[in-house]
N, C-alpha and C positions, 0 to 999 in steps of 0.2 A: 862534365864527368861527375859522377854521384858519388857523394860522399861513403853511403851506407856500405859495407861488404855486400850484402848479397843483392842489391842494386847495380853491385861493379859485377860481381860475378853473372845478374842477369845479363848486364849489356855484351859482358864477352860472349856467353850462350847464344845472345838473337844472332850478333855476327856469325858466328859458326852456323848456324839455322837458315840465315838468309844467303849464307855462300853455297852452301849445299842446295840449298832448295832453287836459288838461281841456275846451277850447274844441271838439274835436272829438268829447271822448264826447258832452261836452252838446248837442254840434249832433245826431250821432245818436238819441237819449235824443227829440229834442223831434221830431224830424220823425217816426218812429216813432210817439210819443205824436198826434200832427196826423194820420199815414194811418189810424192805429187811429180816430180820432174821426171822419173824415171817414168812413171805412167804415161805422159804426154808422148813421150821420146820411144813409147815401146819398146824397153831393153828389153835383154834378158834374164835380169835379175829382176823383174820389177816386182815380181810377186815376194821375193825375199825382202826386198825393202820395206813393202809395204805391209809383212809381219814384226818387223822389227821396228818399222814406227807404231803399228798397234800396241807392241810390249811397251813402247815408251810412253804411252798416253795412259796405258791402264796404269804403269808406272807411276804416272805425277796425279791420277786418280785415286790412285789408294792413297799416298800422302797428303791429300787434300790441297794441292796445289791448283788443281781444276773442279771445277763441277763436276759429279759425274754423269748428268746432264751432257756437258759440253765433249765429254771424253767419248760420250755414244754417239754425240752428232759426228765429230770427228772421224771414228772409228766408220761409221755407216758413210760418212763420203767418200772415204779412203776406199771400201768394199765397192761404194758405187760405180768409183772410176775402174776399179779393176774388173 
């Protein structure tokens, strides 16, 4: 643990940054994982899943949590299978 104030006050900051920023890959991570299944399985939500795992991806895109490179490859296989 750091002596300094604003050494202590960074490490509280990254916790809080890395619990958030966790909380959103995994929200994208799972909805992703949910439109790909739902595609395979031809529901009838599949196309709503698979808008709302886009929201999630462009989501951890703007935050810099992914490439936005990677957020397009994503997005465009997600389109593909549907």
């Amino acid at each position: 643990m750091p002596n300094i104030k604003s050494a202590i006050k960074r490490v509280r900051t990254n916790e809080t940054k890395n619990a958030q920023n966790s909380h959103v890959k995994s929200a994208m991570r799972s909805s992703v994982k949910k439109a790909e299944t739902a595609l395979t399985n031809n529901d009838d939500n599949a196309s709503d899943s698979v808008k709302a795992a886009i929201k999630q991806v462009e989501k951890a895109a703007s935050k810099g949590l992914i490439h936005k490179n990677t957020a397009a490859r994503k997005k465009a296989r997600l389109m593909k299978q549907a």
